[in-house]
N, C-alpha and C positions, 0 to 999 in steps of 0.2 A: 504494500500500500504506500502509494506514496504521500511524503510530507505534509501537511496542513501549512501552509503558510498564511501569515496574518491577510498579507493583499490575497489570497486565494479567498480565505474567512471571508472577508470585506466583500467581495466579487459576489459568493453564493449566499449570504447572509442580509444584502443592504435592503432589498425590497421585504424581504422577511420580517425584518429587527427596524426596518426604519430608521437606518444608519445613516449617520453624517462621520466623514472623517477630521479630525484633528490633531494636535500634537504631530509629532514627526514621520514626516513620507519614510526615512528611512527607515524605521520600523517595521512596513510591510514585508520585509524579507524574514524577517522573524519566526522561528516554528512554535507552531502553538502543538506541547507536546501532548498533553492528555486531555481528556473530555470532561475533564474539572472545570466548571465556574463559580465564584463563592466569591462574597466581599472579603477586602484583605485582615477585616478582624483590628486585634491589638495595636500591629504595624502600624496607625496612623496615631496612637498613643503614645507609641514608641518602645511597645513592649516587641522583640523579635522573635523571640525566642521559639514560638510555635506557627511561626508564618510559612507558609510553602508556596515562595517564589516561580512555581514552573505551571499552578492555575490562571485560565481567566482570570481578572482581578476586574469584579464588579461594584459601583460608587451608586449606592442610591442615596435616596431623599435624607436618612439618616447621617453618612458620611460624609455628604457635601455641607452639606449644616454643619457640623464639625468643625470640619477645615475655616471655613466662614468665621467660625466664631472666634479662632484664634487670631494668635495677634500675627502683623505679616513675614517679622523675624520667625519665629515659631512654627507659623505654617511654612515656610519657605524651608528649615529645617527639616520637618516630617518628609514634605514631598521628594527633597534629596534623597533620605535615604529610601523611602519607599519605591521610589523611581528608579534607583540607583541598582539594587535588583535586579536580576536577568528574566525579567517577567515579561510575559511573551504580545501582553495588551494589556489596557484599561479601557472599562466597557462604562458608560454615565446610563443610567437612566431616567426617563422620565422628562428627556430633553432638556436639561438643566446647564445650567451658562456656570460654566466650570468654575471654581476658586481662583482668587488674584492669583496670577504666576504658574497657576497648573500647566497651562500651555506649554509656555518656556521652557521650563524645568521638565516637561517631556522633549522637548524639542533638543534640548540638553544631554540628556539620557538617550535619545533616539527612539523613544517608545511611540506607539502610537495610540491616541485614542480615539475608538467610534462613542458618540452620543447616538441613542436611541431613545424614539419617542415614546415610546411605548411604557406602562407604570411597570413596576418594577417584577410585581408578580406573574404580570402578564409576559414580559420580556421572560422570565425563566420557566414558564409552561414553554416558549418559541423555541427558545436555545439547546435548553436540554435536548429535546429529540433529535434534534441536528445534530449536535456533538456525541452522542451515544451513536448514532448511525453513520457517521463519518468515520469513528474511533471502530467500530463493529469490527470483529475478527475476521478476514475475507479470504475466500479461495476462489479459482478458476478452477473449474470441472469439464472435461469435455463429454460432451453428454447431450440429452434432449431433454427437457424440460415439457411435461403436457401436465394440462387440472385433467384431469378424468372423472367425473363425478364427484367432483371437489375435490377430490385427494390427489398431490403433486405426486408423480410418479418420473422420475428420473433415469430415463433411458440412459444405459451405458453399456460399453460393448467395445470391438475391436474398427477402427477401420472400413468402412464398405459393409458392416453388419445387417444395416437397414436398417438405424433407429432412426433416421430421417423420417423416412420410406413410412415406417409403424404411425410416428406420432402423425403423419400428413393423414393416414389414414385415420386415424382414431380424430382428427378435426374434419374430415368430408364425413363423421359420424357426429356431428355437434357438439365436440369437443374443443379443448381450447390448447393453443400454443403461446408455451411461456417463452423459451428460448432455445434456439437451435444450434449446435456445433460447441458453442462456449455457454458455458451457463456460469454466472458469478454469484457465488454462496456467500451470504454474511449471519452470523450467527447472530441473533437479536435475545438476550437473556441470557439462559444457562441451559436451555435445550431448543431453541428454536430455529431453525435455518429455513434462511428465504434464499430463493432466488429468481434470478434477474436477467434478461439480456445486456449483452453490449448495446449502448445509445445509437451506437453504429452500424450494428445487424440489426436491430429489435423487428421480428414478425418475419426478416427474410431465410429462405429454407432456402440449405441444397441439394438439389436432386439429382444424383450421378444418370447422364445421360441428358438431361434437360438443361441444368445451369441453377441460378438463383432465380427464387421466385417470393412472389409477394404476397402474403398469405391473409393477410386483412385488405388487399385490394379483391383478392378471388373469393374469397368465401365471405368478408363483411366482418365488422368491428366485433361481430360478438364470438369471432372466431381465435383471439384473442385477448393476451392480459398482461399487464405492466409486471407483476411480478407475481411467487406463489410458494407458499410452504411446502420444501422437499421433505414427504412422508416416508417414502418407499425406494428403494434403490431397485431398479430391475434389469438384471445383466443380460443380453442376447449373447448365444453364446453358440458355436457351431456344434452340432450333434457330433458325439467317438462316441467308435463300440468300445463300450465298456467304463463309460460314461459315468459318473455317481450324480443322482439327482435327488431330489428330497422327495418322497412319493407321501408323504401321510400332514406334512405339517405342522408336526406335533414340535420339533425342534426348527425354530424361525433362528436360522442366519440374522447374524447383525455386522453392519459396518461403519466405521466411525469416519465422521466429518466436521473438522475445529470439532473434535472435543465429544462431539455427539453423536450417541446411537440410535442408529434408526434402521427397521428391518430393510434385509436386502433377500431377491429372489431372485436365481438363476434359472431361466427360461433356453431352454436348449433348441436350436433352430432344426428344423430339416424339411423336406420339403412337402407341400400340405399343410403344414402348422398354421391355421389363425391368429398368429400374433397379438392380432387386435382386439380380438373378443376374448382372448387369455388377459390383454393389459387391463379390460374392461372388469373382469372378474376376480384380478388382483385387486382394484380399486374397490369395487363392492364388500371384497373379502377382510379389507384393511377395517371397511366401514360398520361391518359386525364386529368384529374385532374390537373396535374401538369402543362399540357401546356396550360391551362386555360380552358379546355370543360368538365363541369359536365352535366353527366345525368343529375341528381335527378333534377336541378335547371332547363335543359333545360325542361324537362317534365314539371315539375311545371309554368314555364312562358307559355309553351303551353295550361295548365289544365286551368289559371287566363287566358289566351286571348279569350280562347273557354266560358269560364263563364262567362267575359264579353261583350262577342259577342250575347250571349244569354238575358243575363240580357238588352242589346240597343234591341237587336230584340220586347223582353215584352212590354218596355217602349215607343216603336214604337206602337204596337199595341193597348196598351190602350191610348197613346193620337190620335189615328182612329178614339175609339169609341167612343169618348169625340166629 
């Protein structure tokens, strides 16, 4: 992932956050290293001790009042050192007309700061989700991404496999395509992975023999989706004799992505296989599953109640002949 830079922040954030620039342009080069933003606390008291210089460092209606009140020796003091720090911005909110010398003494330091208009609580409902999904753990997957009855099913496979080919087919069946070739996974929490097209492929497929094709031009927008939670990993995989595959269910494969598990199914290719109506009954399968009704387990308690229905019926019989 690369770097966050402050002018990048500024760039994606000003219509959002209703940002005005100030303090010093050469500060935009500056990396905003984590998805921390917090006021700086003690630091403008002049207590340091517990300040951590590498957050956002956020000034609302409380801190600028502060500064204000002191005298201009003293505030002039505080901002030095507060400024003075390797801190990566200073965010105002509430559109407020900075403290005497603020400017400066960034201009000084080289820091830079946006005022936004927005009040202060509101500015960190906007921000946070930004910086949590900018910050988010990320991977490149090659793969195909389709919703199949709501459940993201993540095609992956070798090369020329057909998961193009599958997920094209499973949307000429009213299904949707999330992303094709590249898919980019971000982890949002501690179990959850989205994913997403490149801005630069989104909706275009490639079809060996055909070329690129436009898949919300031919089928229509609702064939189609910006992004969608990878539930299920499904491997195409060419059919060998002597092959091991899962035939009952009962033990669900798992594979990890940033961190998380999520079941994975190897689908074994050969020729006649419906593909598509297998990825469709994977998706349905996921969806019992999820609301607590497994096949495999209900079969299996049916297989052990009939074997031991059997098993009392023998035991019955030979204490008869006894």
């Amino acid at each position: 992932m690369a770097a966050l830079t402050v002018g990048a922040f500024y760039e994606r954030t000003k219509d959002l956050l209703e940002l005005t620039m100030l303090g010093s342009p050469d500060g935009v080069e500056r990396v905003v290293p984590t998805s921390d933003a917090s006021g700086p606390g003690l630091v403008l008291a002049g207590y340091t001790g517990r300040f951590v210089p590498s957050r956002i460092q956020v000034l609302g209606e409380t801190e600028v009042s502060y500064m204000r009140s002191l005298s201009d020796a003293e505030r002039s003091r505080i901002l030095d050192t507060f400024l003075g720090y390797p801190i990566p911005l200073v965010m105002v909110t509430k559109g407020l007309e900075l403290p005497p010398g603020m400017d400066e003494m960034a201009k000084k330091h080289g820091v830079t700061i946006l005022v936004s208009k927005l009040k202060t609580l509101e500015f960190y409902n906007r921000i946070t989700p930004f910086l949590l999904d900018a910050f988010a753990p990320q991977t490149s997957l090659h793969g195909s991404l389709a919703d199949v009855y709501g459940v993201g099913l993540l095609f992956t496979g070798a090369s020329g496999i057909g998961k193009s080919e599958c997920v094209l087919d499973l949307v000429e069946r009213g299904h949707r395509l999330v992303a094709d070739d590249l898919v980019i996974t971000k982890r949002k929490g501690p179990d959850v992975l989205i994913g997403s097209g490149h801005p630069l492929q989104r909706h275009y497929m490639e079809i060996r023999g055909i070329g690129l094709i436009d898949v919300r031009a031919i089928f229509g927008v609702r064939s189609v989706r910006q992004q969608k939670r990878v539930e299920v990993v499904v491997v195409l995989q060419e059919w060998k004799e002597g092959m091991t595959v899962e035939r009952t269910g009962l033990e669900m494969e798992q594979t990890t992505i940033l961190g998380v598990e999520i079941p994975k199914i190897t689908v074994p290719l050969n020729p006649g296989k419906n593909i598509t109506v297998i990825a469709e009954v994977i998706a349905m399968n996921h969806l019992m599953r999820y609301s607590g009704q497994d096949p495999a387990e209900v079969f299996n308690e049916r297989l052990k109640t009939h074997l031991r229905g059997k098993a009392d019926v023998q035991r019955y019989l030979l204490d008869d002949d006894e």
